[in-house]
N, C-alpha and C positions, 0 to 999 in steps of 0.2 A: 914659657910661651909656646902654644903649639907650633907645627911645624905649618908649613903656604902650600896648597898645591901651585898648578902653573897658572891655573884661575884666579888667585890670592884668594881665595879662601884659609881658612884654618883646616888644616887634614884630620881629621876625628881620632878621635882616643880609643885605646882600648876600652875603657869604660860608659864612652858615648856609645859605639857601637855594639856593648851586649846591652846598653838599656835598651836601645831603639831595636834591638830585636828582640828581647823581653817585650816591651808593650806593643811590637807590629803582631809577634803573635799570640798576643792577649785580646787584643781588641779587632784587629785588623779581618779577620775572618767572620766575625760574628758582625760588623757592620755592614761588610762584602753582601753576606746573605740577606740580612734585613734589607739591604736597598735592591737587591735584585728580586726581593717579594714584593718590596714596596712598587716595581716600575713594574714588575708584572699584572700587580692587583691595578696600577693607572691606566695602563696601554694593555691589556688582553681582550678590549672594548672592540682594536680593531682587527682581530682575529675573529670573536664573537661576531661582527657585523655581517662574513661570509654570509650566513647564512640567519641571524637575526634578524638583520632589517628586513628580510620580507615576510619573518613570523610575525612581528610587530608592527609593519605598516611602517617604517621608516624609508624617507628618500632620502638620497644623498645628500643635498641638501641637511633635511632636520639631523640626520647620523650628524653632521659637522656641527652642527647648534649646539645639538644636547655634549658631543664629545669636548665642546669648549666649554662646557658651563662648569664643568669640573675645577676650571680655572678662575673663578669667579670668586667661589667662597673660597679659596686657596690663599686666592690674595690676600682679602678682606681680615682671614684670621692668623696670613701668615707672620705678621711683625707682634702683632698681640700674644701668638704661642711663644716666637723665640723670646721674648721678656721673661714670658711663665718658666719657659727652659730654664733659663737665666737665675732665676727666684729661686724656683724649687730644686733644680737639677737635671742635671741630663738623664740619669737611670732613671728617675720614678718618669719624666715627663714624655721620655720616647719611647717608654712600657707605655703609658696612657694614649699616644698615638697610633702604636702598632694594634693593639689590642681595638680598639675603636675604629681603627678604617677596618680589619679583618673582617667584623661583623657586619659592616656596614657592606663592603665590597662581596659578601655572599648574598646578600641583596640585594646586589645586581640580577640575580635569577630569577628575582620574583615581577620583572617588569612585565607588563604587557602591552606597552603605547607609548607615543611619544612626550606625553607629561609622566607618568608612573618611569619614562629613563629617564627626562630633564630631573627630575625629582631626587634619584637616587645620585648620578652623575654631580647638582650641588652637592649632597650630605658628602659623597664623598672626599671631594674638596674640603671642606669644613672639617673633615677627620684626617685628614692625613696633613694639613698645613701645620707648615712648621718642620717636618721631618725631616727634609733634605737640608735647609739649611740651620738645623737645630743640629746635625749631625757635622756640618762641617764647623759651625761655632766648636764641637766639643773636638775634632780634631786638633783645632787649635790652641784647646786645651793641654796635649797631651806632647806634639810632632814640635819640635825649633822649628825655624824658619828653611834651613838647610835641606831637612828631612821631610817637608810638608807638601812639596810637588809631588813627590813617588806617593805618598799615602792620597793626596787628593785625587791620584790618578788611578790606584787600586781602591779606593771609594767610585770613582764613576765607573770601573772596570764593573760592580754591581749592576749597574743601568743597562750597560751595554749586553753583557750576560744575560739580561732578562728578556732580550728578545732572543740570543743566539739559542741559549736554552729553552726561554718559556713559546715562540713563537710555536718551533715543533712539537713542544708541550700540549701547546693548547689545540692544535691543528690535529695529534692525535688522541686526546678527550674529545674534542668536537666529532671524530667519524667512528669513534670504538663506542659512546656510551651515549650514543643519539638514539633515542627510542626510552633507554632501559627505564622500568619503573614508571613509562608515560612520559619521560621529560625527554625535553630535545637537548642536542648534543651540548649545545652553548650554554645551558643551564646548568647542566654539570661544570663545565669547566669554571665557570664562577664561585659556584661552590666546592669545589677540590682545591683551587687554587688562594683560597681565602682562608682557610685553615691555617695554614702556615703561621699565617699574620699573629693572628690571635695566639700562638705557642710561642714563635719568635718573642711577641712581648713579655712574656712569664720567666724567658731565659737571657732577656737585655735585665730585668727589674733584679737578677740575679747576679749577673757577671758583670754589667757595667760599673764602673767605680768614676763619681763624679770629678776628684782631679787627683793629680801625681801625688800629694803628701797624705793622701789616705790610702794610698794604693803599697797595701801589707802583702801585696804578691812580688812588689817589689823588693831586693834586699836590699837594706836601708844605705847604702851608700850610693846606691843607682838611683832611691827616690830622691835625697840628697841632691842630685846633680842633675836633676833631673828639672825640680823643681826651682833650683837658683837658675838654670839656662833660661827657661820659661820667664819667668821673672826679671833676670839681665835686659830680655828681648822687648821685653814691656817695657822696662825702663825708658830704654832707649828709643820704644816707638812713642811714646808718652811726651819725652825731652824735645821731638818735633812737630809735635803736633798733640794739643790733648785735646781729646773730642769729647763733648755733650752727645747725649743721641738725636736732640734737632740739629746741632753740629754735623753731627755725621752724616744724618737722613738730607743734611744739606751739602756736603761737600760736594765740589764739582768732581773728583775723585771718584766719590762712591758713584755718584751718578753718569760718571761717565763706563764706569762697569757694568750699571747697570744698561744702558745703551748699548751696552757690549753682548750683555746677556741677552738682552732683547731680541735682539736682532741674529743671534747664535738660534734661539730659540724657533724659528722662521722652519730649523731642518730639525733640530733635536725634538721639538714637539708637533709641528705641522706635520713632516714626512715622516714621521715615529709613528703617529696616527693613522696616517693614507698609505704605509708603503704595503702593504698587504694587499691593498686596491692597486695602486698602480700598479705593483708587481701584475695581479691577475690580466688589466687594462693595459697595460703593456707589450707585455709579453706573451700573448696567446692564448689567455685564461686556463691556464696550466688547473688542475686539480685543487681544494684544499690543503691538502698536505703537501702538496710540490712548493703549493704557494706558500706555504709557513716555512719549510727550508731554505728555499732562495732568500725569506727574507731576514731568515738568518746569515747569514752572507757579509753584510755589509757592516752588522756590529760588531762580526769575527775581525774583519779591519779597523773597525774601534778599539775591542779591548789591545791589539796588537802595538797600536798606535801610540794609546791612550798611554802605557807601560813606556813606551820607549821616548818619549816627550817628557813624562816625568821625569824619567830620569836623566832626561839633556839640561831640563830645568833647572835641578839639583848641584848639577854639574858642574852649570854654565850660567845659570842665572838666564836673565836680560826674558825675563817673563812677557815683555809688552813684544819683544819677537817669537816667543812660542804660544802668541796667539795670534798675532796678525799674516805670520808665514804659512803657517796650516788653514786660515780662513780663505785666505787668498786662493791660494792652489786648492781647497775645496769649491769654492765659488766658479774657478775655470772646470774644474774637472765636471760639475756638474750640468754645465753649458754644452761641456763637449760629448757626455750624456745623450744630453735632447737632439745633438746636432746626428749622434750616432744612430738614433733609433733603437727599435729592439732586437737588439744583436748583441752577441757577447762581448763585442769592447764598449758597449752601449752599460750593461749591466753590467761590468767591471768599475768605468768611468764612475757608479754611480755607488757603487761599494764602497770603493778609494774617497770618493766625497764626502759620504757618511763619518769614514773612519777618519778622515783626515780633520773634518769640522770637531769631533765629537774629543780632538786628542787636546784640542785648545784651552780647554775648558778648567784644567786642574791650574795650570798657568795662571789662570783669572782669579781661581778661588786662591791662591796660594798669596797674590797679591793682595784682595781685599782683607784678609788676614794679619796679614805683615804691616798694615800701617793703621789698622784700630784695634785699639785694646777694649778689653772687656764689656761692661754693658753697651756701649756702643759701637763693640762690633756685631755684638747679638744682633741690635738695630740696624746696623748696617747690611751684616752678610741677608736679613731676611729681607730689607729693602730690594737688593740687587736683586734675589731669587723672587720675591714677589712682582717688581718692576717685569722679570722676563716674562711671568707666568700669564701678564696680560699680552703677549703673543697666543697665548694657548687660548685665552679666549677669540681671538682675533683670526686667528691663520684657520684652523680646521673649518668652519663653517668658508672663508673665503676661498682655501681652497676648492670644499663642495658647493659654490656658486658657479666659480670657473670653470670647474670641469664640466658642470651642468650646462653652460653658456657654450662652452667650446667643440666638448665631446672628447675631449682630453687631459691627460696631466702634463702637457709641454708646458704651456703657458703657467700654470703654478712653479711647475720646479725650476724658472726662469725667472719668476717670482723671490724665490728662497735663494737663488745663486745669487742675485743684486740682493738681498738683506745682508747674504756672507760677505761680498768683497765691503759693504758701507761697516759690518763688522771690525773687519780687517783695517781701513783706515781709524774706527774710533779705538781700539787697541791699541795704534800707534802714537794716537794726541794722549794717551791716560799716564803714559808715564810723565807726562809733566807734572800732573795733579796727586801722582801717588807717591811720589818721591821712593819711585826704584832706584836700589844701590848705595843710597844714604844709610838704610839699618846696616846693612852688611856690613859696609866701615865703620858703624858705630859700636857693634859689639859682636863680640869674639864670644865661643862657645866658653863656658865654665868649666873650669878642670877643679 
């Protein structure tokens, strides 16, 4: 019998812990990267805007129309891919994703109008759905339940990465290669920043291995015990609950995450979109390139965050508080934001909100995981991530309504502070419906 910590968890083995660092750095970095391509090729849209909406005749307004329609076909195809995931596998199906938005997402350069972006902005929804929660189905593939907060939180440390990285990325392709060859600045960075994609998918179709008892990088005593934990854990979430996937796409459970997500999604995709505007609208209309650093700023308190939540999660469990306590105190910090103006405890307040919302997020994924097995959790994790994604149709154009009506971003980020704290409270009703704490007594890791 393993040994308790003071948590009453089982304290990990020697041989738990060199498999889970065998497959964190097997896989663990090569997901990191594909999702920090993937949210730069989504959100580079609003670095490009600097200075495209007035090549192409876009008002704030239509920029918010077209930047939500991405969200649109996202939905529509995202519970349809994670089945295909599901069918065919995670290597071949998230090569077929990466590969298909890259091409589509250097396409992005060839707009010249507000239907030629509406245009491009669907397809590329339609190519990239599925990804992200095709991506956490297959971590649950591979992480226990124990192990699955720190990896879902070094999976959205990709996200967040790709604006601390790609904002200044694209803010200096946007002023060093504006002209060259005839094209304007924004054009290239569509195109540079799209290649990735398309290579990332040739070296997932290569390295990915679709679950623990095929995986001959393992030495076979690590796959071994690797594969009965995984299996234990199924057991035991199966034994309380066995879900159909209209089951699951009906549990008040899932759906109550996905309410979660929804309304998380109000700052991770409204102001993921706009902060490059507000930044400029803000704060003085600082430069382009000033404006892409600053707005790296606030997901450097993400990945920070996002790391150290994980791993309290891990730790300490009780998931339904490591997402309502950071919503919470993201929701105030963000009020106290607007109440500061544009002042440096004003743009701090607003950092710490980012990062503090954005750390909730592996706590959520880590839950919808731990209480549906297999094809129904396929169905589940992409209900939740599709359910959020109809924010991202919803917020960016309403934000550029607001702003339009108002002549500012108070009123929006006042907006996104009340979807956080109503966050925060549905967080704290979901553990009745997810039965947190029930697996954890029910099975013990495999020695």
């Amino acid at each position: 019998m393993p040994n308790k910590t003071p948590t009453g968890q089982a304290s990990p083995s020697l041989l738990e812990r060199d498999t889970m660092k065998r497959v964190s750095r097997r896989l663990m970095p090569l997901i990191i990267v594909c999702y920090l391509i993937a949210y730069i090729d989504r959100s580079n849209v609003s670095i490009a805007a600097l200075t495209m909406n007035a090549d192409i005749g876009l008002t704030t307004a239509a920029y918010g129309v077209g930047a939500g329609l991405f969200f649109v076909t996202y939905i529509i195809f995202e519970i349809p891919s994670n089945l295909a995931l599901h069918r065919f596998g995670a290597r071949v199906w998230i090569a077929r994703i990466m590969i298909t938005w890259g091409i589509i997402a250097g396409c992005m350069s060839l707009v010249t109008g507000p239907a030629s972006f509406n245009t491009v902005r669907l397809l590329l929804g339609a190519a990239e759905a599925g990804f992200t929660p095709g991506i956490i189905f297959y971590l649950a593939q591979w992480f226990p339940n124990r192990h699955r907060g720190r990896a879902m939180s070094r999976f959205y440390v990709g996200a967040a990465m790709a604006t601390v990285i790609g904002a200044p990325l694209s803010g200096l392709i946007l002023q060093t290669t504006d002209g060259l060859l005839g094209l304007a600045g924004w054009k290239w960075m569509f195109i540079v920043e799209a290649i990735p994609a398309v290579v990332l998918g040739f070296v997932v179709l290569k390295y990915f291995t679709d679950k623990p008892k095929d995986a001959h990088w393992l030495p076979t005593e690590n796959r071994k015990w690797l594969s009965a934990t995984l299996a234990a854990e199924q057991a035991a979430a199966d034994s309380l609950r066995k879900f159909t996937i209209r089951g699951a796409l009906s549990n008040p459970g899932v759906l109550l995450l996905a309410g979660f997500f929804f309304l998380y999604s109000f700052n991770s995709i409204g102001l993921t979109l706009w902060m490059p505007q507000v930044i400029q609208g803000t704060f003085g209309n600082p430069d382009t390139l000033t404006t892409t650093l600053l707005t790296a700023i606030p997901y450097v308190c993400a990945v920070i965050l996002m790391v150290a939540v994980g791993h309290s999660v891990d730790k300490r469990g009780r998931r339904h508080l490591h997402m309502a306590v950071p919503m919470a105190l993201a929701s105030l910090m963000l009020i106290g934001s607007v109440m500061a103006g544009p002042t440096i405890l004003g743009f701090t307040l607003l950092s710490l909100s980012t990062g503090l919302a954005w750390s909730a997020v592996p706590a959520m994924w880590g839950t919808a995981t731990a209480f549906m097995t297999g094809i129904a959790a396929a169905a589940g994790v992409a209900l939740i991530n599709s359910t959020a994604n109809v924010a991202g149709v919803a917020v960016p154009p309403m934000i550029g309504a607001v702003k339009e009506a108002t002549g500012s971003f108070q009123v929006p980020l006042v907006i996104i502070a009340v979807a956080m704290m109503l966050a925060a409270g549905v967080a704290l009703w979901s553990k009745r419906f997810t039965g947190e704490g029930r697996l954890s007594r029910d099975v013990e890791t495999v020695e």
